[in-house]
C-alpha positions as CSV (number, residue, x, y, z in Angstrom):
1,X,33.4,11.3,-65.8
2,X,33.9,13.9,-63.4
3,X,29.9,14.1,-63.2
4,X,29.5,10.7,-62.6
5,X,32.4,10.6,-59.9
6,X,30.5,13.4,-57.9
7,X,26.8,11.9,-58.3
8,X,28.5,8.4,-56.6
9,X,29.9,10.4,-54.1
10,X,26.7,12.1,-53.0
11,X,25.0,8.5,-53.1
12,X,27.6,6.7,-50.5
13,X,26.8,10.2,-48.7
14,X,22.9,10.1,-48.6
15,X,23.6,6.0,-47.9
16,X,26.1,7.1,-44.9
17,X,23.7,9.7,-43.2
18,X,20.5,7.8,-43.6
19,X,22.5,4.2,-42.0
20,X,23.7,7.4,-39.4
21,X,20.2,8.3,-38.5
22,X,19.1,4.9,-38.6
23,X,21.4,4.5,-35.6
24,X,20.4,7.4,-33.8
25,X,16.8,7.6,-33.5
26,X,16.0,4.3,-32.0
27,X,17.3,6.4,-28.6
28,X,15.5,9.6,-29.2
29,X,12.6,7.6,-29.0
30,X,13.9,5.0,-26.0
31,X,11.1,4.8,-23.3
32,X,12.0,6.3,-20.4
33,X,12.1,3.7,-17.3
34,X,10.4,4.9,-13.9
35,X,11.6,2.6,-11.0
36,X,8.9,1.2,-8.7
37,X,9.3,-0.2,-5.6
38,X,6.8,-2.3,-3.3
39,X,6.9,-4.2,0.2
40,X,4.9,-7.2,-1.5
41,X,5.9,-10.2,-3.1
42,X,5.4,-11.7,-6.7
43,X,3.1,-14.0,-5.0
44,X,0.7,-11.5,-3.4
45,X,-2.2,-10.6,-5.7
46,X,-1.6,-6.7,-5.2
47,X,1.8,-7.4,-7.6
48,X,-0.5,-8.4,-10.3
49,X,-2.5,-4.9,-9.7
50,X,1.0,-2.8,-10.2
51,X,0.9,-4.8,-13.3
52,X,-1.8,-3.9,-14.7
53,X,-0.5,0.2,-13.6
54,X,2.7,-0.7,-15.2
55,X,0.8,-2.2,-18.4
56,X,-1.4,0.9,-18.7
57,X,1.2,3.6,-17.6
58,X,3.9,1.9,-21.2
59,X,-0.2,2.0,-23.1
60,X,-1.2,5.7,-22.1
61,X,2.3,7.3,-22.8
62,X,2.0,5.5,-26.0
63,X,5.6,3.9,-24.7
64,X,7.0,6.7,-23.3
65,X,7.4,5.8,-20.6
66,X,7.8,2.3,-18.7
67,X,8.2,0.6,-15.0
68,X,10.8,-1.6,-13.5
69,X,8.9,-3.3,-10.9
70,X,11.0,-4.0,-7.6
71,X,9.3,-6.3,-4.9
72,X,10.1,-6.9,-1.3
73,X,11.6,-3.5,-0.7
74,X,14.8,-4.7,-2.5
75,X,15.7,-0.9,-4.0
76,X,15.8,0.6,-0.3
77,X,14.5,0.2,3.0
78,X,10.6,0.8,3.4
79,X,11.5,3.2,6.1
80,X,13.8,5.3,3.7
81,X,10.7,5.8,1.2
82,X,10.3,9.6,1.3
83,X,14.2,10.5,0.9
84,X,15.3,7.8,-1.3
85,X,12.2,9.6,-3.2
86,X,13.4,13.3,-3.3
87,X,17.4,12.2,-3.9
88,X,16.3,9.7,-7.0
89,X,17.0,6.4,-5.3
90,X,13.2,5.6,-6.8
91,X,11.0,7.0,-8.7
92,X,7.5,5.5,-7.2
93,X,7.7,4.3,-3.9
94,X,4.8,3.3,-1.2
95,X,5.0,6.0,1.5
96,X,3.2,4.5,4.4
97,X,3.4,2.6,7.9
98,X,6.9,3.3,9.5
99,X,7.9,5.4,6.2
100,X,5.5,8.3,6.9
101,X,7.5,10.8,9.4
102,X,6.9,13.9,10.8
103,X,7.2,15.8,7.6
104,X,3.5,13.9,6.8
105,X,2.3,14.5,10.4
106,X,-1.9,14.2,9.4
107,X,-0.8,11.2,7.4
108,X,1.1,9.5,9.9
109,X,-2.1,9.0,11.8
110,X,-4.9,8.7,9.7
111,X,-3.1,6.2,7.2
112,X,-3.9,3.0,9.2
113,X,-7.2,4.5,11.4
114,X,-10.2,2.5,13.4
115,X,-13.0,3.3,11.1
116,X,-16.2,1.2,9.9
117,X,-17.5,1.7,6.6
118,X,-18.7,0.0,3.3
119,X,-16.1,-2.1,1.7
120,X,-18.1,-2.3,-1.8
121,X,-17.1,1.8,-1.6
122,X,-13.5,1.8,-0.9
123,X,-12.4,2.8,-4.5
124,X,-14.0,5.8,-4.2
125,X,-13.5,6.4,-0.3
126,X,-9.7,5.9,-1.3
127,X,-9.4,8.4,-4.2
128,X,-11.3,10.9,-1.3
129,X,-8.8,10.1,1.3
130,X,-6.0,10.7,-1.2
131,X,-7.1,14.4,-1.7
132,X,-7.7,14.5,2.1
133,X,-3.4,14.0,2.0
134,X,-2.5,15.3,-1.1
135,X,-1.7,18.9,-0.3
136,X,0.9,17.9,2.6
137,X,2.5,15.6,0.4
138,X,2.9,17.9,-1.8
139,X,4.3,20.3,0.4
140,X,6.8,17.6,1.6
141,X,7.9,17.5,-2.3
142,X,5.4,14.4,-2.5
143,X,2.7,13.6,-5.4
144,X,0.2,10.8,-4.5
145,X,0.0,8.2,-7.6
146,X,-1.6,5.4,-6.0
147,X,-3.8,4.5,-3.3
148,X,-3.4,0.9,-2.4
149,X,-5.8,-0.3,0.1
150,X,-5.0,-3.0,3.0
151,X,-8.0,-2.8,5.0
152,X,-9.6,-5.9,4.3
153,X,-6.4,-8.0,5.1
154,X,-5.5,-6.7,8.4
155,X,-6.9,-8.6,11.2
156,X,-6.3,-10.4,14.3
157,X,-5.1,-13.9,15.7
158,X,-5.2,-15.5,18.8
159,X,-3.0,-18.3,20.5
160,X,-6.5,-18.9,21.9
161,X,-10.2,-18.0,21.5
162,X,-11.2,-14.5,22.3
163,X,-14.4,-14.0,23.7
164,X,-14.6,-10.4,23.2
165,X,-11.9,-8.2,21.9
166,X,-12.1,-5.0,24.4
167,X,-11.6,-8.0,27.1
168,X,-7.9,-8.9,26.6
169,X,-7.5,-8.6,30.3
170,X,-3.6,-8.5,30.5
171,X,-3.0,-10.6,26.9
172,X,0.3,-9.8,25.3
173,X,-0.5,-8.7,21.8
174,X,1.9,-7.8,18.4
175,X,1.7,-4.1,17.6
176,X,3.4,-2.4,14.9
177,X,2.1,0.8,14.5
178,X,1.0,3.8,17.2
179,X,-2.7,3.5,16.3
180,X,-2.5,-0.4,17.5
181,X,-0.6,0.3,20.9
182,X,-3.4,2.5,21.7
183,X,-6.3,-0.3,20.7
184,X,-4.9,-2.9,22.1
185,X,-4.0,-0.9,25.7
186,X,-7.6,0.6,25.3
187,X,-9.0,-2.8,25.2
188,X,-6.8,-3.9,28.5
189,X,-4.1,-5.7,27.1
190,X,-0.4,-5.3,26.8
191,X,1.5,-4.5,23.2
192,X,4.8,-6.0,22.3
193,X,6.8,-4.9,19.5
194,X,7.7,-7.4,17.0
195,X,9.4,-7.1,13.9
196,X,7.6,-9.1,11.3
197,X,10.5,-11.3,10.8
198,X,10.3,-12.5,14.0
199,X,6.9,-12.9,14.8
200,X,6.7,-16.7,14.3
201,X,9.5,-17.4,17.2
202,X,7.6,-14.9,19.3
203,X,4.3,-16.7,18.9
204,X,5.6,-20.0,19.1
205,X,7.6,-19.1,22.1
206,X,4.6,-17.5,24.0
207,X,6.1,-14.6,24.0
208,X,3.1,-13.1,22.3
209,X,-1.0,-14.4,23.3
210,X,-2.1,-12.3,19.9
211,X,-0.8,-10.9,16.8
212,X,-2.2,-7.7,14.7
213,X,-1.0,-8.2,11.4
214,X,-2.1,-8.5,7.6
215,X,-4.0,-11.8,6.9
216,X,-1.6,-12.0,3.2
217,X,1.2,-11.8,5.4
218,X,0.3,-14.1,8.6
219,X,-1.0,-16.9,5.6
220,X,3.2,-16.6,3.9
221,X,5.1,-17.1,6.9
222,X,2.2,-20.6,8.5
223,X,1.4,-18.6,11.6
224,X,-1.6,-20.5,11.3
225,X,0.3,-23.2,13.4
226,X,0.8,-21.4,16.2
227,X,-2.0,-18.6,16.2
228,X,-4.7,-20.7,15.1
229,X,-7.9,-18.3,15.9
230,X,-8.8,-15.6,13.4
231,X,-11.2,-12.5,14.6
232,X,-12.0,-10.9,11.2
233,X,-13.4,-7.3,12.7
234,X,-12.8,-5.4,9.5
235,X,-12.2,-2.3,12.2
236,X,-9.2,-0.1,9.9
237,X,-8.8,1.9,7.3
238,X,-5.5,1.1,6.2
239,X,-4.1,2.9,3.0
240,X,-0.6,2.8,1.7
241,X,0.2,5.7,-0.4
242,X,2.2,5.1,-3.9
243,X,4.2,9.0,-4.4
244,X,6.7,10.0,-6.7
245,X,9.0,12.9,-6.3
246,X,7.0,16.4,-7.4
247,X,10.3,17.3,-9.1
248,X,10.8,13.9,-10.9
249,X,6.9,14.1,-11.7
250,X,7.3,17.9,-12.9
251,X,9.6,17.4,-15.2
252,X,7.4,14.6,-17.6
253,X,5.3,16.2,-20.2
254,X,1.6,16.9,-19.0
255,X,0.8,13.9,-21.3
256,X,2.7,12.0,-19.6
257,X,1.8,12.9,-16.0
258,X,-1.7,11.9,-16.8
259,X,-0.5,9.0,-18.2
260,X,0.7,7.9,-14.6
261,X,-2.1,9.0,-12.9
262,X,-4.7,7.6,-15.0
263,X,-2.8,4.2,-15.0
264,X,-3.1,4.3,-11.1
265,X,-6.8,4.5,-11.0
266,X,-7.2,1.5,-13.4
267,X,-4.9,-0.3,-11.1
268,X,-7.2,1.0,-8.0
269,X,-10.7,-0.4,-9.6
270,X,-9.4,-3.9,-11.3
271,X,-7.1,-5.0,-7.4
272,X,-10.9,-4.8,-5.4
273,X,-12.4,-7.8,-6.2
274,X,-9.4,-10.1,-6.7
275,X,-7.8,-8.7,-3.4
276,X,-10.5,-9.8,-1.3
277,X,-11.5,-13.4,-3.2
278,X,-7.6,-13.8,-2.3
279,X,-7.7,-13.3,1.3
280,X,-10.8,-15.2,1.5
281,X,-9.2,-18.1,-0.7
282,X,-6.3,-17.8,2.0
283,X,-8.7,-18.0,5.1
284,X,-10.2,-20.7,3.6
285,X,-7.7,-22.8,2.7
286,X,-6.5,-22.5,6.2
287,X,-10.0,-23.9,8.0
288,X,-9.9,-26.8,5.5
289,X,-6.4,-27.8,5.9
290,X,-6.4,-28.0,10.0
291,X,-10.0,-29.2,10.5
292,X,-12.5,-28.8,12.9
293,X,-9.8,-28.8,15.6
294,X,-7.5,-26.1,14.3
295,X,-8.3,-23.1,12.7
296,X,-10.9,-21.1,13.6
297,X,-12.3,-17.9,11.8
298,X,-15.2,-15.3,14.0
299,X,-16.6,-13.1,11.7
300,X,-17.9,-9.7,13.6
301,X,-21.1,-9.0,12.7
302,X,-21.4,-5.1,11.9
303,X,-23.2,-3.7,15.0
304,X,-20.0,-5.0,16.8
305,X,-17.6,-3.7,14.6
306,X,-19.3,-0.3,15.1
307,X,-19.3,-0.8,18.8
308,X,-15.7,-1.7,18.7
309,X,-14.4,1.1,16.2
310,X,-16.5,3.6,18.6
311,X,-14.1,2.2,21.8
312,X,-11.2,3.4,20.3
313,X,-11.7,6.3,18.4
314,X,-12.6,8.4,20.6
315,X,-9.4,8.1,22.4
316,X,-7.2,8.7,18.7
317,X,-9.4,11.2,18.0
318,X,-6.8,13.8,20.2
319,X,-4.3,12.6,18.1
320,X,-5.9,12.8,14.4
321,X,-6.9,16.9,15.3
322,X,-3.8,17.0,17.0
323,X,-1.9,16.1,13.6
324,X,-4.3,17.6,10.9
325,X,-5.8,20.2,12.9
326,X,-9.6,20.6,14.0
327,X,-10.9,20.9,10.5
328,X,-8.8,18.1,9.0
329,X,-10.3,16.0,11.6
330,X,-13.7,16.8,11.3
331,X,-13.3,16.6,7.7
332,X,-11.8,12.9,8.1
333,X,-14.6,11.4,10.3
334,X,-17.7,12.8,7.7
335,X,-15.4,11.3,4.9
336,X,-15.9,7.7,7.1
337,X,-19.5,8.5,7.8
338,X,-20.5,9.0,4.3
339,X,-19.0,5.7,3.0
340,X,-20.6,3.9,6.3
């Protein structure tokens, strides 16, 4: 009896810790979630490239790991990027435009850059110009995970038609970057600073003759209405830069690392082709909506472009060496030459 007793007590025992570890490994296996945050909306095409990153990043760490996508800068301001980085506020976060500060000095001015070259090669020019920054963001506690191109969406719009750009001659124009104050003094006209939030009141108030600004951007918020003449000159380099804290990324598992990394070059080759058949769907439906009286789109033809990029460079040239030092720079415009 006794016998019998002890071998049912050592089965409700063997029931209890099995139902015990049932409980407990579903969270020693819990993916671990990485919080991303982007300025774009679930609207703009380049959502559906982060994605495809988050997509892969869950398939490569065999679920590991996984994303929380954040649009429209709702986890922090896009100007807080790098410290809202390094004290955990986010885990990946685009560090670019008015987020890049002097702790990224060659960055700050080679990010958004006059430059001509072949847009069927920007995958691989990005990946290049992502080593070209790597090593100061890493020094600034910084690792590159991303490089999301804007070139071929930022352009400019006129009030009126423009015969020439580098003939303004005294038009007031939208800057929002360093880089495009110098162009558009360089090319005698006069820059205004307006927040993108207010550009539409600026335009329609005349307060502005031109805007600079990211065609994805200008299509959302109809400034079509008031700025209805399009100059597509194809004249930047613009790259934002996705980075996640070195000590956040340090302390994954190599596996897991790789996981991230290789995830964000998937998402760099498959956002190419349906980036730019979306701005041109966007341009398009513009021209069809107002007519032959409205919109109107002038299409640089290269040898222009060249001319144009040529104008201005050579006055931001000071400031790229200035910032990166003369090897950096030299380094930066053969990196533009060989993908010309």
């Amino acid at each position: 009896m006794k016998v019998l007793c002890r071998q049912r007590h050592f089965a409700v025992l063997t029931a209890v810790l099995a139902c015990s570890s049932c409980l407990i490994w579903p969270s020693a296996v819990a993916a671990e979630t990485l919080r991303f945050q982007t300025y774009v909306n679930e609207v703009d095409i380049r959502y559906k490239g982060f994605q495809i990153f988050a997509d892969e990043v869950k398939k490569n760490s065999n679920g590991r790991l996984q994303l929380q996508i954040f649009t429209n800068n709702t986890l922090h301001p896009y100007g807080k990027a790098i410290d809202s980085l390094l004290s955990g506020i986010s885990d990946i976060s685009p560090v670019s435009g008015g987020a890049v500060d002097q702790r990224l000095p060659c960055a700050r001015v080679t990010q958004l850059v006059p430059a001509s070259f072949n847009w069927e090669k920007v995958v691989e020019l990005d990946r290049e110009f992502l080593n070209f920054v790597r090593e100061e963001y890493l020094k600034a506690g910084l690792v590159p995970i991303i490089s999301s191109n804007y070139s071929y969406d930022q352009d400019w719009f006129f009030r009126k038609p423009v015969a020439k750009l580098d003939q303004l001659n005294g038009m007031q124009v939208r800057t929002w970057a360093p880089v495009l104050t110098h162009i558009i003094k360089t090319w005698r006209g006069a820059p205004v600073t307006v927040d993108t939030n207010e550009v539409y009141q600026a335009a329609e108030r005349g307060v502005v003759d031109g805007i600079n600004m990211g065609v994805a951007t200008f299509a959302s918020q109809n400034l079509w209405n008031v700025m209805p003449h399009m100059v597509s000159a194809h004249m930047f380099y613009g790259n934002a830069i996705y980075a996640m804290s070195k000590s956040r990324f340090d302390k994954l598992a190599p596996q897991d690392q790789k996981a991230i990394l290789d995830a964000g070059k998937t998402a760099e080759e498959f956002i190419k082709g349906p980036y730019e058949a979306w701005i041109h769907e966007r341009i398009g439906a513009a021209v069809m909506k107002a007519g032959s009286a409205g919109v109107t789109v002038t299409t640089l033809p290269r040898a222009e472009r060249t001319r144009l990029v040529e104008t201005v460079y050579k006055g931001w040239a000071p400031e790229v060496e200035k910032a990166c030092g003369p090897e950096k720079a030299k380094r930066l415009r053969a990196l533009f030459e060989k993908y010309g």
